[in-house]
C-alpha positions as a printed NumPy array, in Angstrom:
array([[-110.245,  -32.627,  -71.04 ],
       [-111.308,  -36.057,  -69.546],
       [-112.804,  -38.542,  -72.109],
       [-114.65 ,  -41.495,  -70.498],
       [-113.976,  -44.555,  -72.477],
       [-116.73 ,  -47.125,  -72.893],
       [-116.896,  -50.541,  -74.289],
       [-118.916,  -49.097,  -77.041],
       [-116.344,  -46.688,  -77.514],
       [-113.208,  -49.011,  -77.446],
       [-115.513,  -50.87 ,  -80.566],
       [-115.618,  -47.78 ,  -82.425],
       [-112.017,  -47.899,  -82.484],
       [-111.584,  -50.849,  -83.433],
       [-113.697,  -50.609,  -86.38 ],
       [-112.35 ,  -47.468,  -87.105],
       [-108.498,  -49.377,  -87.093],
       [-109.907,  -52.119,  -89.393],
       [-111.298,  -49.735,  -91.677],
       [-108.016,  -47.942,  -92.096],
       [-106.073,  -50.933,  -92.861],
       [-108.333,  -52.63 ,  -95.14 ],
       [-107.643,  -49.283,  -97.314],
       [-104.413,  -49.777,  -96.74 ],
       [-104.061,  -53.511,  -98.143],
       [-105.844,  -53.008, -101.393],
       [-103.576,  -49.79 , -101.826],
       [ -99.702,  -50.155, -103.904],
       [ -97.348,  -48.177, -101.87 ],
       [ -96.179,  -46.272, -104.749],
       [ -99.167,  -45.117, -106.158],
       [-101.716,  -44.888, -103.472],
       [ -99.718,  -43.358, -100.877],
       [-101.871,  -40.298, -100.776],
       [-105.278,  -41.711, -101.005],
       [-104.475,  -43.799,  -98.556],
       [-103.724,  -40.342,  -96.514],
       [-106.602,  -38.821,  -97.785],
       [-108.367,  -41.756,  -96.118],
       [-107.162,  -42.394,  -92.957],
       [-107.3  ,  -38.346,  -92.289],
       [-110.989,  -38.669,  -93.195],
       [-111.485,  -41.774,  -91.143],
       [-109.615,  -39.886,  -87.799],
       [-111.263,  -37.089,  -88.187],
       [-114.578,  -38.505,  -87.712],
       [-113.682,  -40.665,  -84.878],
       [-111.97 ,  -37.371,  -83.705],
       [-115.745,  -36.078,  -83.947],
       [-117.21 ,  -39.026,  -82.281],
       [-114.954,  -38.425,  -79.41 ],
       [-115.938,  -34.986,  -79.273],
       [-119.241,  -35.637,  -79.318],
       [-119.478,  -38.123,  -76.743],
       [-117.025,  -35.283,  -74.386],
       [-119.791,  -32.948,  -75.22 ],
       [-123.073,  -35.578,  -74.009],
       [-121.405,  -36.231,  -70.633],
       [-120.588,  -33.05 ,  -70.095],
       [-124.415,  -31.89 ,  -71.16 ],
       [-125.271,  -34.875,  -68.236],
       [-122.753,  -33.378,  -65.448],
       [-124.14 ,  -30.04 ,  -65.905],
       [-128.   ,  -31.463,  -65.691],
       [-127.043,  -33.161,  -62.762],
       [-124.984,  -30.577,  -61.231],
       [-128.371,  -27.646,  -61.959],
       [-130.773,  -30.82 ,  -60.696],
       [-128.435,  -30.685,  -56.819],
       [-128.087,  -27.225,  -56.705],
       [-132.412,  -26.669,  -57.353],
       [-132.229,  -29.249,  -54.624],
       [-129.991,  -27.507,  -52.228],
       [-131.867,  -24.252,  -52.806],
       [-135.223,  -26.293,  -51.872],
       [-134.163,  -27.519,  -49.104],
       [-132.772,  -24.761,  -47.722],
       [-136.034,  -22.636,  -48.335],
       [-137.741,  -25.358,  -46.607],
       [-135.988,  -24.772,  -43.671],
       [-135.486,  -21.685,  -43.37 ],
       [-139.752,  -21.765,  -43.921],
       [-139.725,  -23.954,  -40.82 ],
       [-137.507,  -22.314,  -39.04 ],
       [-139.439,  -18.713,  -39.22 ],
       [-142.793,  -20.695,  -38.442],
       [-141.556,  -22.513,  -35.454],
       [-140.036,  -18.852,  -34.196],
       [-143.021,  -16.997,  -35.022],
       [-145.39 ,  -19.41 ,  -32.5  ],
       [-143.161,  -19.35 ,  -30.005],
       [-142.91 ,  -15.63 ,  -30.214],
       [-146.699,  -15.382,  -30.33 ],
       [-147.064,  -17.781,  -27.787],
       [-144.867,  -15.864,  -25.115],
       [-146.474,  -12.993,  -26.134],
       [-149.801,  -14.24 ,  -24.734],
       [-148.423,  -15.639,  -22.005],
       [-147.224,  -12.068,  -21.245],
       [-150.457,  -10.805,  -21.513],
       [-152.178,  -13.253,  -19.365],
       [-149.194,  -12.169,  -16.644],
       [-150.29 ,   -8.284,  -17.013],
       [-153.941,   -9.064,  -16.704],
       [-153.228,  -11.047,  -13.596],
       [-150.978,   -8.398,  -11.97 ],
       [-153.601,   -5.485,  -12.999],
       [-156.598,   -7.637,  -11.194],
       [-154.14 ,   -8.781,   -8.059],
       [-152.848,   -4.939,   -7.846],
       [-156.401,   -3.604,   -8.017],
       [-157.717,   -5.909,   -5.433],
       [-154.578,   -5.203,   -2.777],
       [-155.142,   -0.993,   -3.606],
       [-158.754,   -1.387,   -2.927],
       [-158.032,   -3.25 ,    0.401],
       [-154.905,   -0.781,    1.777],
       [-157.304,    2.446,    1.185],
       [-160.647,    0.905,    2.762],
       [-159.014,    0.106,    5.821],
       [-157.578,    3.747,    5.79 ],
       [-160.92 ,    5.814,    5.194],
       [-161.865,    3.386,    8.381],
       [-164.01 ,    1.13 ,    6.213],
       [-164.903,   -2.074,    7.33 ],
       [-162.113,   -3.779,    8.668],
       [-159.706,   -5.54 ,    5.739],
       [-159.12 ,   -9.307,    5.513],
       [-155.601,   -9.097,    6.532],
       [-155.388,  -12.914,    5.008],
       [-156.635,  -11.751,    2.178],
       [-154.275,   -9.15 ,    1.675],
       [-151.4  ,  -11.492,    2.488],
       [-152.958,  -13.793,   -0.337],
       [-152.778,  -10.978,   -3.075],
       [-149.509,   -9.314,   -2.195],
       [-148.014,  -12.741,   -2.197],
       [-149.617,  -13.484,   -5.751],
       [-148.006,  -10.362,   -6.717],
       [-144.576,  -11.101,   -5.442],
       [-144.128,  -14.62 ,   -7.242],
       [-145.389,  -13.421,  -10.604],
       [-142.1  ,  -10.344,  -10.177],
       [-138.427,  -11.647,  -10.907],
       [-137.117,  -12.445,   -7.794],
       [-133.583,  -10.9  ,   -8.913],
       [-135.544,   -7.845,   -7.66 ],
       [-135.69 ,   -8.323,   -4.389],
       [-131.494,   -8.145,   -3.963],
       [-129.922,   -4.756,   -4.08 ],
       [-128.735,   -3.714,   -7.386],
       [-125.12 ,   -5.136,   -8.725],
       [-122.182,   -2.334,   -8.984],
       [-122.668,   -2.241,  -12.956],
       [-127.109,   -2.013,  -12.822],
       [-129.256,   -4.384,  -14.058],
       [-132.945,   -4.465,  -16.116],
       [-134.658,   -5.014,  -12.773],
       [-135.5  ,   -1.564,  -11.181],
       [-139.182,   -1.647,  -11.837],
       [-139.429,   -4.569,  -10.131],
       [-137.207,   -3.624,   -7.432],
       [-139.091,   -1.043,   -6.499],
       [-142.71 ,   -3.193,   -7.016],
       [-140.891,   -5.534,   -4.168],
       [-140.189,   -2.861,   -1.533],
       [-143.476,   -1.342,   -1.333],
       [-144.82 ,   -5.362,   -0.775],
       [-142.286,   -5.587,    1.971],
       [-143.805,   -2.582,    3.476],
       [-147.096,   -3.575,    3.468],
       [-145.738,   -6.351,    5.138],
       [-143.893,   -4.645,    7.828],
       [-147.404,   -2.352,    8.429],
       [-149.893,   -5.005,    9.272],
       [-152.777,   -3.744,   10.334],
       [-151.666,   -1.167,   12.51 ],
       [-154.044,    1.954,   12.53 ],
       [-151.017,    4.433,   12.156],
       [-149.224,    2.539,    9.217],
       [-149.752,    4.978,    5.889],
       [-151.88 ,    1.886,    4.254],
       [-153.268,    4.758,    1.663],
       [-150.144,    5.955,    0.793],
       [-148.202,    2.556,    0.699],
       [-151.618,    1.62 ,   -1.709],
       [-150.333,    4.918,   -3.904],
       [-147.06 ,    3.871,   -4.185],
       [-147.786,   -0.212,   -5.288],
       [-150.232,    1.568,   -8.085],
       [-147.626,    3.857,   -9.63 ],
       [-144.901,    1.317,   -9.706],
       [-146.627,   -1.57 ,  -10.731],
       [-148.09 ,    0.836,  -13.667],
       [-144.449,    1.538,  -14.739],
       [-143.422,   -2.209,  -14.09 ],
       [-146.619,   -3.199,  -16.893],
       [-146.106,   -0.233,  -18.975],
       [-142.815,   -1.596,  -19.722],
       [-143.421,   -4.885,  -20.15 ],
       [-145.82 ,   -4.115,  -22.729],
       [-143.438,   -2.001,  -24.681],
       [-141.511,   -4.875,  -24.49 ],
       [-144.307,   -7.337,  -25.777],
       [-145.085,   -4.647,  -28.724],
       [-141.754,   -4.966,  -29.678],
       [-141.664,   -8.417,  -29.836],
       [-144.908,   -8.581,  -31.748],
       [-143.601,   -6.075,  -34.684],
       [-140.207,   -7.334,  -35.053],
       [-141.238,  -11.559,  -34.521],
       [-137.843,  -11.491,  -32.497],
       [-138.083,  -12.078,  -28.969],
       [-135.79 ,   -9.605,  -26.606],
       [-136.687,   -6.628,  -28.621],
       [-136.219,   -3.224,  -26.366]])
């Protein structure tokens, strides 16, 4: 057991010395011997005490202090960890719009481009071929462009859009010819770009119910 020492300790002592040997002087050896025991045990024993006591009041202080940090700590730590979950739950929710603005955009762009590819095959009025340039472009740049390579040995995540790609790049290669399958190239975009948005917004649900981003 540490005991911290202070001045008003040291003059405790002191007293406490002074006290014992005025007893002592106004004592004969012979016949006082044991009073004067008697006394000085009293007289140690309390400063005994006092030391005691003060042991006890710093230690009562350390342990304050030491509950007052750790309440701290535990504060602090719920504060971040509060700012922390806020910070990932916008940026969750704000990908998760931005994900829905992207499906929206590829619906309208794929609608348009379908609509196009079967007029011009029912011999409609003849299709703005710029115009179908313009939308299976937009379509292209809002894909992953890892799609567009083959597959690596091991497989990757980007089939759907693999596939979304090569039916643009034979749209491409048709043109306008009369004998190019433009309905059935128009069939093919529409049930690969549904499975290219029906899994990106299993994805997004994921994301939404879990507030984790990457969620299968």
């Amino acid at each position: 057991m540490t005991i911290d020492v202070s001045k008003a300790d040291i003059g405790v002592a002191v007293g406490t010395a002074t006290a014992i040997a005025g007893v002592l002087a106004h004592l004969k050896f012979d016949s006082s011997v044991t009073s004067a025991l008697t006394a000085a045990g009293v007289i140690a024993t309390a400063l005994s005490s006092y030391f005691k006591s003060r042991s006890a009041a710093k230690s009562a202080r350390e342990s304050e202090k030491s509950a007052r940090d750790s309440a701290r700590e535990v504060a602090n730590i719920a504060a971040t960890t509060s700012t922390d979950n806020t910070a990932k739950t916008v940026l969750v929710q704000t990908i998760t719009a931005e994900r829905a603005k992207w499906r929206a955009e590829m619906r309208d762009q794929t609608e348009r481009l379908v609509a196009l590819l079967r007029a011009h095959e029912r011999n409609g009025p003849e299709a703005d071929w710029n115009k179908v340039d313009r939308l299976r472009t937009g379509i292209r740049l809002r894909l992953n462009p890892t799609g567009r390579k083959p597959p690596p040995s091991g497989g990757d995540t980007h089939d759907a859009d693999r596939a979304v790609h090569h039916v643009l790049d034979a749209i491409a290669t048709a043109g306008k010819s009369e004998m190019a399958p433009h309905a059935a190239l128009a069939n093919q975009l529409e049930e690969h770009m549904a499975a290219l948005l029906k899994g990106e917004w299993d994805k997004s649900k994921g994301e939404a119910v879990s507030g984790r981003l990457g969620v299968p």
